[in-house]
N, C-alpha and C positions, 0 to 999 in steps of 0.2 A: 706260271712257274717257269723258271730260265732254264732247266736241264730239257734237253733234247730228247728225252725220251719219255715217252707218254706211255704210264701201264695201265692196263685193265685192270676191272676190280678183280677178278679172277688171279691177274698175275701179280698186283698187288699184295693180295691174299697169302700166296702161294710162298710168295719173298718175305713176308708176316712169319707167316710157319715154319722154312727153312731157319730164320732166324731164330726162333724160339727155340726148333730143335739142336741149335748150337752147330752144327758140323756131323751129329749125330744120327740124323734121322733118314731114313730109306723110303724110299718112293712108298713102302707100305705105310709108315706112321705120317707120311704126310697125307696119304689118301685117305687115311681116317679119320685125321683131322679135319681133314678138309670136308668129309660125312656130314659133322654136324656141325658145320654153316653154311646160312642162307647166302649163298654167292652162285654165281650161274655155274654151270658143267662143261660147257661150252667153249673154245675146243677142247678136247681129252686133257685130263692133268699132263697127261708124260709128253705131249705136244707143244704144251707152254714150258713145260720143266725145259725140254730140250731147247724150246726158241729163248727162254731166259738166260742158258748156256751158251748161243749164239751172240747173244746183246752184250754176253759179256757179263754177267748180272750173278749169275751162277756156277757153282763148278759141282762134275759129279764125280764121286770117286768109287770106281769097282774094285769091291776085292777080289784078288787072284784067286782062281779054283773056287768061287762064291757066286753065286746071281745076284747077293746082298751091296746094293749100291749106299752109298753116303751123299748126302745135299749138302752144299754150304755156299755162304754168301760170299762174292770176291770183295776185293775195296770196294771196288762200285759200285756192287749190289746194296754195302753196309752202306755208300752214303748216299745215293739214291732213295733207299728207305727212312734214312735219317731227314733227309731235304723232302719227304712224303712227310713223315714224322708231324715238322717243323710246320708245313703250312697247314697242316692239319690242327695245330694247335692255335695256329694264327688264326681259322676261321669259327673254330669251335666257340662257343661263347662259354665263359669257367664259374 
C-alpha cells in the first residue's frame, strides 16, 4: 500500500464506524458498536479515537454545555478508508 499510514484493525474498525455514523455518532454509539465485533479492545477506544484525531484522520466535535461529543471523518480519514476500501477489494477474491 503507498499511503504512509499504517492502521490497526482496531483503528481501521473504528474509521468503519465513524463513517457509517456519518458525522453523527458520540463516543457512546461508537462503543456499542464497537461491542459486537470481534476486533481486539486494545488500546481503549477513546485512546485511538484521540490518536486518530492526531493523524489527522478524525475530528471530534463537543457541544457547548454538553459531554455529548460528535466523530467524523476529515478528507483524509474518507480517503484513507477509501484507499483501505480499494485494496481490500483488490485482494478479496468476488
Amino acid at each position: 500500500m503507498k499511503n504512509s499510514i499504517q492502521l490497526t484493525q482496531l483503528e481501521l474498525v473504528l474509521i468503519k464506524l465513524v463513517a457509517k455514523g456519518q458525522g453523527n455518532w458520540s463516543w457512546y454509539e461508537l462503543a456499542n458498536s464497537l461491542s459486537r465485533l470481534d476486533v481486539p479492545r486494545e488500546p481503549d477506544m477513546m485512546v485511538v479515537l484521540k490518536d486518530l484525531v492526531a493523524k489527522g484522520l478524525l475530528e471530534r466535535h463537543i457541544q457547548p454545555g454538553s459531554p455529548r461529543d460528535r466523530w467524523e471523518l476529515t478528507p483524509a480519514g474518507t480517503k484513507i478508508l477509501m484507499e483501505y476500501q480499494y485494496h481490500q477489494d483488490m485482494v478479496s477474491p468476488s
